[in-house]
MARBA-3410 file (N, C-alpha, C, O; in Angstrom, 1 decimal):
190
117.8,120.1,98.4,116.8,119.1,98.7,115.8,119.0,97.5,115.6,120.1,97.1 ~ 115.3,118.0,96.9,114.5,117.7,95.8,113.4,117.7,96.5,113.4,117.8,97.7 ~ 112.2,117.5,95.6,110.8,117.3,95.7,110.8,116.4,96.5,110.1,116.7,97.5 ~ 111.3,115.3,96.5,110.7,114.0,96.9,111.4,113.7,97.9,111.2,112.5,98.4 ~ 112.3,114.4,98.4,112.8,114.2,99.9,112.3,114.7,100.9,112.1,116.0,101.0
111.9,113.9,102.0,110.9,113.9,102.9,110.7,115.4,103.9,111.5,115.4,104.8 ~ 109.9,116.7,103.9,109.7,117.6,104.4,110.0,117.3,106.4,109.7,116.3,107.1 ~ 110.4,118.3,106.7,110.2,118.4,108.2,108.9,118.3,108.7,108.5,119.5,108.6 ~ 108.2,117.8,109.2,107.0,118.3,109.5,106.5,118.2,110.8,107.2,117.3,111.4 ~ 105.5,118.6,111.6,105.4,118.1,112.9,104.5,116.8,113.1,103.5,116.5,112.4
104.9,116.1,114.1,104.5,114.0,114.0,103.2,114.5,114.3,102.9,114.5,113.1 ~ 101.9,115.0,115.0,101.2,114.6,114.3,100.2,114.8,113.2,99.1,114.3,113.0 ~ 101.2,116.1,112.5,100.7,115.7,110.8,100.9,114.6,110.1,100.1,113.9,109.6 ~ 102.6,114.3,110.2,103.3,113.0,109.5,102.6,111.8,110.0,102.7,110.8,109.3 ~ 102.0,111.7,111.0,101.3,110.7,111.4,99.7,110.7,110.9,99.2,109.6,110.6
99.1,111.6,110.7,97.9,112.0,109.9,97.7,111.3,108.8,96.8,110.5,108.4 ~ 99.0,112.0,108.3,99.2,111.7,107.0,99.6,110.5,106.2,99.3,110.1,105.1 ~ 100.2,110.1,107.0,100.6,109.0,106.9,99.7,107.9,106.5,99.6,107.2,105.5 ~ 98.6,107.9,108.0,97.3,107.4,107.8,96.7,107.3,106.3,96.6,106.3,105.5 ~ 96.2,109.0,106.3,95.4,109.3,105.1,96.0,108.5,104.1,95.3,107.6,103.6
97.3,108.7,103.5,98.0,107.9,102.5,97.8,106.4,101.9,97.8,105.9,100.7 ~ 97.7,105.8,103.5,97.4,104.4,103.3,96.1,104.3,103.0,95.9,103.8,101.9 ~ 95.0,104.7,103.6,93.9,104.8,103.5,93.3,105.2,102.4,92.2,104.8,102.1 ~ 94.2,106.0,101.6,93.6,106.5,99.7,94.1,105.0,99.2,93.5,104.4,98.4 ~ 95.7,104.5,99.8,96.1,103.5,98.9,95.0,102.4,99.1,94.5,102.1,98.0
94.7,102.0,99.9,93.8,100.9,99.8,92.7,101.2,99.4,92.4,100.5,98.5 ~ 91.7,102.3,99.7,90.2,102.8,99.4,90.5,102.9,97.8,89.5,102.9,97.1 ~ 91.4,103.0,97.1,91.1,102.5,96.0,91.7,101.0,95.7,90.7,100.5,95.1 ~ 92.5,100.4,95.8,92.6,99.4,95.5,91.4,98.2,96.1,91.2,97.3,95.4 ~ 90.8,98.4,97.0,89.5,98.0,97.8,88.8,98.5,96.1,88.7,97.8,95.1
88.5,99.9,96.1,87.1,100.0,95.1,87.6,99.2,93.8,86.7,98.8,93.1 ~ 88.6,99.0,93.5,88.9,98.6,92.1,88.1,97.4,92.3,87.0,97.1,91.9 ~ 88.9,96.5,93.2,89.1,95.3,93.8,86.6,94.9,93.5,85.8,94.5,92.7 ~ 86.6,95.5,94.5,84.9,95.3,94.9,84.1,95.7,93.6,82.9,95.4,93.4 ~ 84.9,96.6,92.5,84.1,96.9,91.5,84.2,95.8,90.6,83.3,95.5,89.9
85.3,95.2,90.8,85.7,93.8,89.4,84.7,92.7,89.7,84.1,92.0,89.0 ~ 84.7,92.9,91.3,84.2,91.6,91.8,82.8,91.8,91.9,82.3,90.8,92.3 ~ 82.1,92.7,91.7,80.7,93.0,91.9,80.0,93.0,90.3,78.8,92.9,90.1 ~ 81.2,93.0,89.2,80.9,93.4,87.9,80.9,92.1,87.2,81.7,91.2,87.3 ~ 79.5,92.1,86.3,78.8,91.1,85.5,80.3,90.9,84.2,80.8,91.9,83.7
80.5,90.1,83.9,81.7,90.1,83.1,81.1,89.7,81.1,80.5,88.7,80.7 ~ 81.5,90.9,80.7,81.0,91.3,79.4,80.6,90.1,78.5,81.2,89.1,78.8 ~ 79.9,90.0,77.4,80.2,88.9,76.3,80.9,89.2,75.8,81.1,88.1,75.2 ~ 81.8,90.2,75.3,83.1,90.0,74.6,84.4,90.6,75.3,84.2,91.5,76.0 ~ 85.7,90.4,75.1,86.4,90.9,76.1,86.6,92.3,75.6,86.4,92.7,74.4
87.1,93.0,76.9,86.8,94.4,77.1,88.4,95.0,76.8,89.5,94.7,77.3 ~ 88.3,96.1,75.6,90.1,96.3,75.5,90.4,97.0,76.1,89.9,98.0,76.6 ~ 91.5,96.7,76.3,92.5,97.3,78.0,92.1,99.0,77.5,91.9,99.6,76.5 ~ 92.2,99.2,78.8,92.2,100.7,79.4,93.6,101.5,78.6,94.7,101.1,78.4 ~ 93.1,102.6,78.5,94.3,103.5,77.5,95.1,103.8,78.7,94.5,103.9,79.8
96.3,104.0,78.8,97.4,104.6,80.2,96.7,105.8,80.2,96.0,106.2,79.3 ~ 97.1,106.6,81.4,96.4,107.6,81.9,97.7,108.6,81.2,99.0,108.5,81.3 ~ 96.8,109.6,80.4,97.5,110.8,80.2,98.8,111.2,80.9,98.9,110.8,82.0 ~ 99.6,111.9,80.6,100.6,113.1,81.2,100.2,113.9,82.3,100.6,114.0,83.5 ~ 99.4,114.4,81.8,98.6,115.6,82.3,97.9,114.8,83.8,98.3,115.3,84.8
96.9,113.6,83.7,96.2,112.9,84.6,97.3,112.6,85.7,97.3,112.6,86.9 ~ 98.4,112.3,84.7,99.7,112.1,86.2,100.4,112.7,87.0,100.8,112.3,88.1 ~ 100.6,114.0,86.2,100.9,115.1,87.0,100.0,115.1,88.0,100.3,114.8,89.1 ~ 98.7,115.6,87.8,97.7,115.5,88.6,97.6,114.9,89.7,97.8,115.4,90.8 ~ 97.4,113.6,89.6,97.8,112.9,90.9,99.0,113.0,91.7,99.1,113.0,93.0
100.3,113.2,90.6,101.3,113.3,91.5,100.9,114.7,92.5,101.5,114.9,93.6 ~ 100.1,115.5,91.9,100.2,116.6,92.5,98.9,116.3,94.1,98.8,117.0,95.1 ~ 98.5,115.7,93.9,97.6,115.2,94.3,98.3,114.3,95.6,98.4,114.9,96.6 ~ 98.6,113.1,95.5,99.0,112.3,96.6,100.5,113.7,97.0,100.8,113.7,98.2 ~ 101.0,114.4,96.4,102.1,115.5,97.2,101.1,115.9,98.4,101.3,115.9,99.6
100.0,116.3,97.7,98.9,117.6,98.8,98.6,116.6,99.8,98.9,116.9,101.0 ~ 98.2,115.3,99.6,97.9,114.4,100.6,98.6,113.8,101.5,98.2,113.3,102.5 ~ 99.9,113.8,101.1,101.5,113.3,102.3,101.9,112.1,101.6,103.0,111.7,101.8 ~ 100.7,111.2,100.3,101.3,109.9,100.2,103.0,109.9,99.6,103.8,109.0,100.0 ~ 103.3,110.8,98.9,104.6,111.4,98.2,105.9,111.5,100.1,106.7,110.8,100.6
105.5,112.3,100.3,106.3,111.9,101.8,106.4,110.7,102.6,107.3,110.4,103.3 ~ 105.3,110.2,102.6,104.9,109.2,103.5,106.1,107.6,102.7,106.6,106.6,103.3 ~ 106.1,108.0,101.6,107.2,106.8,100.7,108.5,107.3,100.3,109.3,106.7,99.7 ~ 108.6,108.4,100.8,109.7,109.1,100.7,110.3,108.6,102.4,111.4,107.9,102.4 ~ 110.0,108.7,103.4,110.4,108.1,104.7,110.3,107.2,104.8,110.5,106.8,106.0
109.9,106.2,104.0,109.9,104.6,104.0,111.5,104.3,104.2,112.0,104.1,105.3 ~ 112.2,104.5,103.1,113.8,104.1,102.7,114.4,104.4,104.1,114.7,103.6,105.0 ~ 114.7,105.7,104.2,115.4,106.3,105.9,114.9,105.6,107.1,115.6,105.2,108.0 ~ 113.1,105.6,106.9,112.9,104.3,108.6,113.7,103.3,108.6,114.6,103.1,109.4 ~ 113.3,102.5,107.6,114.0,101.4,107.3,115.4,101.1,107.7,115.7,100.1,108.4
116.3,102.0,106.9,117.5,101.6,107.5,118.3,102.2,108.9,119.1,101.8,109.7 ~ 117.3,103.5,108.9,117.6,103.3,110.8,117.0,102.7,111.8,117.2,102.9,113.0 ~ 116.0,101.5,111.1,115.2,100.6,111.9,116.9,98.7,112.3,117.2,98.0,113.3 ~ 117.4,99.1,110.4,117.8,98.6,110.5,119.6,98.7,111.5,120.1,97.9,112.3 ~ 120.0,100.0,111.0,121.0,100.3,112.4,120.9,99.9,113.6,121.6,99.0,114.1
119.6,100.5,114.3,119.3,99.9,115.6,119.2,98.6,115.9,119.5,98.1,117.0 ~ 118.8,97.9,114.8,118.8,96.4,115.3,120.3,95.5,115.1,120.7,94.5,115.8 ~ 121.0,96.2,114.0,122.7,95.7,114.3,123.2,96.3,115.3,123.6,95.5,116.1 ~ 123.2,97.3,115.5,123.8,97.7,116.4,123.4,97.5,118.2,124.1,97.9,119.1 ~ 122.5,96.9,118.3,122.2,96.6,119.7,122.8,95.2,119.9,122.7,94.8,121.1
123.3,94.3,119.0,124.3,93.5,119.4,126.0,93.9,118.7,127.1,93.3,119.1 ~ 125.9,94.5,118.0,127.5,94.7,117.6,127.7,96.3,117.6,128.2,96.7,116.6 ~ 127.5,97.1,118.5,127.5,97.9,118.9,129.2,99.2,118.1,129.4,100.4,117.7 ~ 129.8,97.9,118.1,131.3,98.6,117.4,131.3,98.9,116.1,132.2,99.6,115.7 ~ 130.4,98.4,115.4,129.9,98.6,113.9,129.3,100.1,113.5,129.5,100.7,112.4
128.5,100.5,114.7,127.8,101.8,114.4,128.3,102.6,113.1,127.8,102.6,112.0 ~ 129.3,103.2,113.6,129.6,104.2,112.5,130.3,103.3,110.8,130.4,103.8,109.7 ~ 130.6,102.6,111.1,130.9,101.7,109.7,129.6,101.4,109.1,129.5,101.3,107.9 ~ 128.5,101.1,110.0,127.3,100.2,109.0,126.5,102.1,108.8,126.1,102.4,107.7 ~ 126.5,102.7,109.7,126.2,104.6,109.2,126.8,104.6,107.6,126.1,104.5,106.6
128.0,104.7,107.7,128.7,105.1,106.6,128.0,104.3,105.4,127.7,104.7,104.3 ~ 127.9,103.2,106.0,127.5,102.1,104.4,126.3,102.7,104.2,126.1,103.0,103.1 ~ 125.5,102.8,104.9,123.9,103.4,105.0,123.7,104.0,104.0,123.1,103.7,103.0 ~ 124.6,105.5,104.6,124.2,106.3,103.6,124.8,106.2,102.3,124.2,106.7,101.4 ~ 125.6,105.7,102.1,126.4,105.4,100.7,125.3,104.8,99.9,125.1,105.4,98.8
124.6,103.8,100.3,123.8,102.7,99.9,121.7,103.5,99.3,120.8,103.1,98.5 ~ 121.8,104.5,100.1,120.5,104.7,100.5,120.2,105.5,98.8,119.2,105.1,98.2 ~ 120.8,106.4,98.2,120.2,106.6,97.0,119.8,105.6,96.3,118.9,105.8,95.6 ~ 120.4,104.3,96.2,120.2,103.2,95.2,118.6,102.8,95.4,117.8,102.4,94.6 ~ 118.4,103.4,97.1,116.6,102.3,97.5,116.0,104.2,97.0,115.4,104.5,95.9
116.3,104.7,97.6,115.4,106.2,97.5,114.8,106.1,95.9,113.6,106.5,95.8 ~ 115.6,105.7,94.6,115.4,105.2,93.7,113.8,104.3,93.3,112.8,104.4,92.6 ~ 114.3,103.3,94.5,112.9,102.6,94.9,111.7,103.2,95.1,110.7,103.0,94.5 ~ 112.0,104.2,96.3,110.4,104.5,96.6,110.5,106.1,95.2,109.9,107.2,95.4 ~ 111.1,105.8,94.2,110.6,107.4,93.6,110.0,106.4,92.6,109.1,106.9,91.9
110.2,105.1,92.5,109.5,104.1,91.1,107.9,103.8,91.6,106.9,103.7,90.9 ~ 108.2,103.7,93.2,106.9,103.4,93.9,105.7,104.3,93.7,104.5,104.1,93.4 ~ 106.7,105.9,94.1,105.6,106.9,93.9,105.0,107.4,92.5,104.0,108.1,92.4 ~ 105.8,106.9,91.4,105.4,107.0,89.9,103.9,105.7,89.7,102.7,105.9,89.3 ~ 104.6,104.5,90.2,103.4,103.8,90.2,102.0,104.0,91.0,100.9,103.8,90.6
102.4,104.6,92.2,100.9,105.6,92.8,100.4,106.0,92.2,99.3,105.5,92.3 ~ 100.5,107.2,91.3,100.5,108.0,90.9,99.3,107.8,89.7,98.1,108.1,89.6 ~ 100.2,107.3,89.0,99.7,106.6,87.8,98.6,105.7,88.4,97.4,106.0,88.2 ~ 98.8,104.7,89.0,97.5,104.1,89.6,96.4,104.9,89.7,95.3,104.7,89.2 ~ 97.0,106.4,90.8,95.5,107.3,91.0,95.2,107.9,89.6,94.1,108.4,89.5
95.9,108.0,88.8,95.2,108.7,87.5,94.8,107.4,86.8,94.0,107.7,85.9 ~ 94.8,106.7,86.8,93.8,105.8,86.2,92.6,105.3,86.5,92.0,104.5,85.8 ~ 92.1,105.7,87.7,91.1,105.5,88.6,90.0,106.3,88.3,88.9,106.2,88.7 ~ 90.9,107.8,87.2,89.6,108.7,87.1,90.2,109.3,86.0,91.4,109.4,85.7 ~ 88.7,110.1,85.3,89.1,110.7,84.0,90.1,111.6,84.3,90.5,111.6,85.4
90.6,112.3,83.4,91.4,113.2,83.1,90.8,115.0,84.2,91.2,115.7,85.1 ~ 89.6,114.9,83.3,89.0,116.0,83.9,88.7,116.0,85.8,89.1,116.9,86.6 ~ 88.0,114.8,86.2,88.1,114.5,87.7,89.3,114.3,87.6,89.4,115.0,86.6 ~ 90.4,114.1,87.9,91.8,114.1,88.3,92.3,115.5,88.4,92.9,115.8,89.4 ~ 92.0,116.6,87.3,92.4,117.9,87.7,91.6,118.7,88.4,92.2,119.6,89.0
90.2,118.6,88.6,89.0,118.7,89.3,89.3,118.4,91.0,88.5,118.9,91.9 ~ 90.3,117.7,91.4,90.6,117.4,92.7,92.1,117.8,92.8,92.3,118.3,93.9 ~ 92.9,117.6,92.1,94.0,118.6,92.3,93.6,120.3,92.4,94.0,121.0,93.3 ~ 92.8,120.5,91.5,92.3,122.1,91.8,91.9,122.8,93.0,92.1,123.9,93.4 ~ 90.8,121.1,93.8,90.4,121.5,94.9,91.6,122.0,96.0,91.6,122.9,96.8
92.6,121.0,95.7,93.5,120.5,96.9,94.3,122.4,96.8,94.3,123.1,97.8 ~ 94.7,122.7,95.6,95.7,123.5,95.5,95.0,124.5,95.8,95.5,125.6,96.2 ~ 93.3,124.4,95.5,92.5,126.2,96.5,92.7,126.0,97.4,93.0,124.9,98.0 ~ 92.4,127.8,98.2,92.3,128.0,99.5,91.2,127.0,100.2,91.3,126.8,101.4 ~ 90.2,126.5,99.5,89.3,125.4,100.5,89.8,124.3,100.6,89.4,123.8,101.6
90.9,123.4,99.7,91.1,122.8,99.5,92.9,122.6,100.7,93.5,121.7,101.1 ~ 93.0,123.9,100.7,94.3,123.7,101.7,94.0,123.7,102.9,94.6,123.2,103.9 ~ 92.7,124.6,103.0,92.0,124.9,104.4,91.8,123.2,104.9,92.1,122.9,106.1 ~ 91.4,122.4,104.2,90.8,120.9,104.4,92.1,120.1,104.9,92.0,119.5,106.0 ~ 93.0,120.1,104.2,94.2,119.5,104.3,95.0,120.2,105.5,95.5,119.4,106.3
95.1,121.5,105.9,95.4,122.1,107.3,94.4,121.8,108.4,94.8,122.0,109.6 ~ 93.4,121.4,108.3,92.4,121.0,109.4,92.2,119.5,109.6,91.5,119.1,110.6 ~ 92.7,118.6,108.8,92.5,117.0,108.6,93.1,116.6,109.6,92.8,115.5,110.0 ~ 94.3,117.4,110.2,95.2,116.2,111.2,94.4,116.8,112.7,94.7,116.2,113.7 ~ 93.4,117.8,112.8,92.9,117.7,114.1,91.9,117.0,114.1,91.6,116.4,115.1
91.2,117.1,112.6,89.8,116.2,112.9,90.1,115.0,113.0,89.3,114.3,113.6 ~ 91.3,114.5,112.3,91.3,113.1,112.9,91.5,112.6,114.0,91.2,111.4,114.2 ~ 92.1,113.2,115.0,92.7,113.3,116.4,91.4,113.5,117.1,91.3,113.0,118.2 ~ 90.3,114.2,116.3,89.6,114.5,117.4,88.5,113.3,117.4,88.0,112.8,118.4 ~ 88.0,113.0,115.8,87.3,112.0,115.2,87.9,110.8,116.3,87.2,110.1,117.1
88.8,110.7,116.2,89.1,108.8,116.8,88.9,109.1,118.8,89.0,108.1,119.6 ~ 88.7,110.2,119.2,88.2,110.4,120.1,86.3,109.6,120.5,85.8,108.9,121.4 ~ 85.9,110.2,119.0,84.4,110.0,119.4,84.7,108.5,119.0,84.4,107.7,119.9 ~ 85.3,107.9,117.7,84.8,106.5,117.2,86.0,105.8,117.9,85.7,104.6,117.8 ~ 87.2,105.8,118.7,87.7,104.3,119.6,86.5,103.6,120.6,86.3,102.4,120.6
85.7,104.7,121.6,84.9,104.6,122.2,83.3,103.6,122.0,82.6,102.9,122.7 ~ 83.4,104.1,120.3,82.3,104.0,119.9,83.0,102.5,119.6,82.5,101.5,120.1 ~ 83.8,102.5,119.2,84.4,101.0,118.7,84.2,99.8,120.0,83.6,98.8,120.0 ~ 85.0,100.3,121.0,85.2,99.7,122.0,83.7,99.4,122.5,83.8,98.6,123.3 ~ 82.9,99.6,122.4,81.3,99.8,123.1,80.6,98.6,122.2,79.8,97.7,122.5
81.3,98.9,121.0,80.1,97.9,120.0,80.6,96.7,119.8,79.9,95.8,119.3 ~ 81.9,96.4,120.2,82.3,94.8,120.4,81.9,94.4,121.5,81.4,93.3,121.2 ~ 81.8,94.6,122.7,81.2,94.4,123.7,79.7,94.1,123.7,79.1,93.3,124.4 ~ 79.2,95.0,122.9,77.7,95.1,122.6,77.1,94.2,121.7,76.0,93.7,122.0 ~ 77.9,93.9,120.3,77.6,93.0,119.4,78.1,91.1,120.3,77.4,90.1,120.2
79.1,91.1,121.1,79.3,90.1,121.7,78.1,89.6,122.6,77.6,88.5,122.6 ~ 77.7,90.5,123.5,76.7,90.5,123.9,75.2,89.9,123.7,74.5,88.9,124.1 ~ 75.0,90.9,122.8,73.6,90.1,122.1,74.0,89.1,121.1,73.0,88.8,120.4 ~ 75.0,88.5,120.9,75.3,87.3,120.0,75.3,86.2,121.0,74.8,85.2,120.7 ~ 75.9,86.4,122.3,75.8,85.3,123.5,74.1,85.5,123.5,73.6,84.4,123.8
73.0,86.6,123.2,72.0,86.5,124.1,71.2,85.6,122.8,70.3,84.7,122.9 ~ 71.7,86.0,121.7,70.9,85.0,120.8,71.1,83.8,120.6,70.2,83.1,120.2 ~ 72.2,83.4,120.8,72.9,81.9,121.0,72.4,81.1,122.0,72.3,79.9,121.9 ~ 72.2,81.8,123.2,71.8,81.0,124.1,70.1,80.8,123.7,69.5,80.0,124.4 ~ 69.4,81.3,122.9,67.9,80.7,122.5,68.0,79.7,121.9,67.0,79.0,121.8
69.0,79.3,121.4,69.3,78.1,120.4,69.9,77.7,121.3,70.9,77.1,120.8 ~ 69.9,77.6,122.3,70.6,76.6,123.5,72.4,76.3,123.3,73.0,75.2,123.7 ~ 72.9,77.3,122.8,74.3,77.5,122.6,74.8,78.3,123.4,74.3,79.4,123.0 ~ 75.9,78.4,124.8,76.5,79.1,124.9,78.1,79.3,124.8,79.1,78.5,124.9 ~ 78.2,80.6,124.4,80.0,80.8,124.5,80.6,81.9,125.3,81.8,82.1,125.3
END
């Protein structure tokens, strides 16, 4: 089994994680995104960014590994085509094991895919931060505080979405609320 083939793990880590993954993928692409757009644009243009080190990439790769995003794109390819089995085979049922066979024959060519994907992660998160912060948070990840955090993340989130669905559910109700109560002073109702 290689590095980048997807670990056994129990669903609701892989579900955690999963989460968390997406959630780094966008929380930075969001900050990039909000920082370009928030930023006064220079008088002269600005020269491109140097590629992020060797070293900055390992880093992250070692980094999104600690965080699940490296697994979480590693089970992309395999959902996928057993998403796709199921859906031929609930009308052509006699294909099963022939469209199996092609599956797997086929599946190193995409696995290929998501290992180009997770280089581009990768690299994306090391360019997000110096050299030094990039090993600065792999260090964290690979200490005992740092695994302690990553072993305790899939309860707090389970337990977290306990207090904030509630909280969620309460404040749409509540903001609808006082938006009907302010609307109707302006003699608008909805």
């Amino acid at each position: 089994m290689s590095a980048f083939e997807p670990a056994r793990k129990s669903a609701s880590l892989s579900v955690a994680r999963t989460v968390k993954g997406f959630i780094l993928a966008a929380s930075v692409v969001a900050s990039a995104a909000g920082w370009a757009a928030d930023s006064t644009a220079p008088a002269a243009p600005a020269a491109p960014a140097a590629p992020p080190s060797s070293a900055s990439i390992a880093a992250a790769d070692a980094i999104l590994g600690d965080i699940g995003v490296k697994q979480t794109i590693a089970l992309v390819v395999p959902g996928m085509m057993t998403e796709l089995e199921r859906n031929v085979t609930n009308t052509r049922p006699e294909i099963r094991d022939s469209l199996r066979e092609t599956l797997r024959s086929i599946q190193p060519e995409f696995d290929k895919s998501a290992q180009q994907v997770f280089i581009q992660a990768a690299t994306l998160l090391a360019s997000q931060m110096s050299e030094k912060e990039i090993e600065d948070v792999a260090a964290f990840f690979g200490s005992s505080s740092g695994k302690k955090y990553l072993a305790t993340e899939p309860a707090f989130f389970q337990q977290f979405s306990a207090i904030a669905d509630p909280w969620r559910q309460q404040l749409s109700v509540d903001i609808l609320t006082r938006a009907r109560q302010e609307m109707k002073k302006k003699g608008i109702e909805f």
